[in-house]
N, CA, C and O atoms as a DFTB+ gen file, in Angstrom:
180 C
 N C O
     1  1      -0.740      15.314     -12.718
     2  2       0.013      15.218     -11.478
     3  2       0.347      13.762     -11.145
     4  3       1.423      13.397     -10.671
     5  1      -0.737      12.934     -11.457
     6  2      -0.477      11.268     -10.707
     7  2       0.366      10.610     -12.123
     8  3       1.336       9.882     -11.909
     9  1       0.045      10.835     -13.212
    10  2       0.796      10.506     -14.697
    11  2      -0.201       9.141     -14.892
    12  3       0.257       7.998     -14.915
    13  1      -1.114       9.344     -14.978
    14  2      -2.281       7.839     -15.266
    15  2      -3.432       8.553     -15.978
    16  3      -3.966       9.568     -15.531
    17  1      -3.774       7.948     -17.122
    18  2      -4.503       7.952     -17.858
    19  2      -6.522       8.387     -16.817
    20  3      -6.839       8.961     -15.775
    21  1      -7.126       7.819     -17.718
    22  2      -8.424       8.701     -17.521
    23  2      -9.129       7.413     -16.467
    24  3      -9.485       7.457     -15.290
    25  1      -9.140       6.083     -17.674
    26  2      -9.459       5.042     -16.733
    27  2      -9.280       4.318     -15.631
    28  3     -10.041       3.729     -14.863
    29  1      -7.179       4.604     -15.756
    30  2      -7.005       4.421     -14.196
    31  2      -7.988       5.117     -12.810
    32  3      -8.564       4.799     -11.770
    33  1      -7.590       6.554     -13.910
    34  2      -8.328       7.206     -12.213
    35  2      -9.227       6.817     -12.050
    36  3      -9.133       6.293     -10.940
    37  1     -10.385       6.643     -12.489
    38  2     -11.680       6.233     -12.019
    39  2     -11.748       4.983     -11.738
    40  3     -12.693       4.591     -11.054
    41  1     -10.822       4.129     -12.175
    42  2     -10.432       2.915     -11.420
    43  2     -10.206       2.591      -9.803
    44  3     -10.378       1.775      -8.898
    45  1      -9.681       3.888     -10.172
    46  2      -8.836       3.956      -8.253
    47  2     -10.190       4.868      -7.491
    48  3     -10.225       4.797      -6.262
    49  1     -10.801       5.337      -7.879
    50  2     -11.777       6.284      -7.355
    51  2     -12.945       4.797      -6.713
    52  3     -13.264       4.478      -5.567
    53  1     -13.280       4.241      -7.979
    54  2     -14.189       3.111      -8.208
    55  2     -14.042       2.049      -7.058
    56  3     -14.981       1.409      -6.586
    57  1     -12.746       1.958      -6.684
    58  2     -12.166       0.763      -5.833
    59  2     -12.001       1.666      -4.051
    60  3     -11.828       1.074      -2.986
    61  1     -12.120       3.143      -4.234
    62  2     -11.845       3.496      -2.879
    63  2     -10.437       3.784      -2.803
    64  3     -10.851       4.510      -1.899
    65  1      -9.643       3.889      -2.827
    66  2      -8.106       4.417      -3.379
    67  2      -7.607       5.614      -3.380
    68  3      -6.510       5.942      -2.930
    69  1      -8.765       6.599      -4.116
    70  2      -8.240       7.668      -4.218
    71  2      -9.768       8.285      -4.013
    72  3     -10.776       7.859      -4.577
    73  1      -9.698       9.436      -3.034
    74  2     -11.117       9.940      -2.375
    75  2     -11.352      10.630      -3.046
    76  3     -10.369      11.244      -3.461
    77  1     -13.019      11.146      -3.778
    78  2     -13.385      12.116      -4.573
    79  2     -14.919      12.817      -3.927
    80  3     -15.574      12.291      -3.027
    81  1     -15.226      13.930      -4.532
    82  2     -16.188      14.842      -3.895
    83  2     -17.000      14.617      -5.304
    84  3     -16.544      14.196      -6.367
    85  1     -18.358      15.029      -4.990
    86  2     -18.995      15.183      -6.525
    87  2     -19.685      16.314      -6.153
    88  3     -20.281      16.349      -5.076
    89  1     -19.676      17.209      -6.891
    90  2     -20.486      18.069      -7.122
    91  2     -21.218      18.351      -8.517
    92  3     -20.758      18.610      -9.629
    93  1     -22.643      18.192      -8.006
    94  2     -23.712      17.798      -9.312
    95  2     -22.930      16.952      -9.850
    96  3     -22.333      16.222      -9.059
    97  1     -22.756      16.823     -10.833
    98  2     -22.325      16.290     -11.540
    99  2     -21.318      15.418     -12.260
   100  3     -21.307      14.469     -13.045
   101  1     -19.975      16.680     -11.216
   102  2     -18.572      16.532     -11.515
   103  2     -18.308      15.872     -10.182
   104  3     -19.121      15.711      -9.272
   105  1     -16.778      15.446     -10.225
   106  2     -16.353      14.465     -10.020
   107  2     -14.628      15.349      -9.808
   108  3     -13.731      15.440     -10.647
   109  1     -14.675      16.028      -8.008
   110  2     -13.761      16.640      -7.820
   111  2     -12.883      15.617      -6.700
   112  3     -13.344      14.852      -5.853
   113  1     -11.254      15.960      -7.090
   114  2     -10.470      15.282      -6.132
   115  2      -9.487      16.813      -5.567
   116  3      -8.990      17.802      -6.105
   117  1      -9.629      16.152      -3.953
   118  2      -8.975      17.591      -3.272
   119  2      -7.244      17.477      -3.418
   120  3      -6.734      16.357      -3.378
   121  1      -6.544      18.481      -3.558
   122  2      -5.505      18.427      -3.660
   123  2      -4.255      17.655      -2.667
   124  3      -3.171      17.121      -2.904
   125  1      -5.148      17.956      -1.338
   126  2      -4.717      16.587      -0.144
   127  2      -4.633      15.377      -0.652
   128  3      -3.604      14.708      -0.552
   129  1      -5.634      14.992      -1.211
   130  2      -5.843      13.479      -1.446
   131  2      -4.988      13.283      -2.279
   132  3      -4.478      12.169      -2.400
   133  1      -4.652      14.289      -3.014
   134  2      -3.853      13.700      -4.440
   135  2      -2.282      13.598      -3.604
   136  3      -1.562      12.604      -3.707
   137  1      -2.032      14.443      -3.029
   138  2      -0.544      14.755      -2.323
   139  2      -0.372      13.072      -1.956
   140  3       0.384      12.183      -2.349
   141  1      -1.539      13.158      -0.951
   142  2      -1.688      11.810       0.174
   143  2      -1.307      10.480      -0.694
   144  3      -0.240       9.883      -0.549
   145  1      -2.345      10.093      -1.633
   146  2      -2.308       9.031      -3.124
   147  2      -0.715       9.293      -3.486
   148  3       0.050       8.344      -3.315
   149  1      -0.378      10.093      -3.801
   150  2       1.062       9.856      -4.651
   151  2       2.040       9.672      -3.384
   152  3       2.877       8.857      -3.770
   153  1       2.328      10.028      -2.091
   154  2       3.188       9.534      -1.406
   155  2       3.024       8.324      -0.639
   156  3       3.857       7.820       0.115
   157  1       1.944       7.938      -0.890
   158  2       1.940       6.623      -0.554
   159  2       2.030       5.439      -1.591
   160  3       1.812       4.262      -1.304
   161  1       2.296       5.798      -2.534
   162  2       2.840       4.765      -3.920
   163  2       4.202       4.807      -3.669
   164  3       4.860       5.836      -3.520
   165  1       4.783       3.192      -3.608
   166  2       5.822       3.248      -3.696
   167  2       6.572       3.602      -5.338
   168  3       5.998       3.392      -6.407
   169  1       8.284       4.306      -5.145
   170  2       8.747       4.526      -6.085
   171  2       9.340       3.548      -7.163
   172  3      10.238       2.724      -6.990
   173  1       8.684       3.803      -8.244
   174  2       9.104       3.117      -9.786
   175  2      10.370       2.837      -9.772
   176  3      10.980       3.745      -9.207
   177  1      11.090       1.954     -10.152
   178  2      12.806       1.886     -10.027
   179  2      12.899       1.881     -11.951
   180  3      13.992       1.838     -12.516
């Protein structure tokens, strides 16, 4: 959905950027957040 590799994301997770839930183990992002994260990037020309 965001088009970024594995390390970005956890980059952006790592830095506070993009909000995540963990459960046990995993490492869930809510579909809000993702909506929220991509409209607030400005557009690529």
């Amino acid at each position: 959905m965001l088009s970024i590799g594995r390390t970005k994301l956890y980059d952006l997770m790592n830095a506070g950027d993009l909000q995540s839930i963990t459960i046990g183990s995993a490492r869930r992002i809510p579909h809000s957040e993702l909506l929220r994260f991509r409209e607030a990037q400005p557009l690529a020309a």
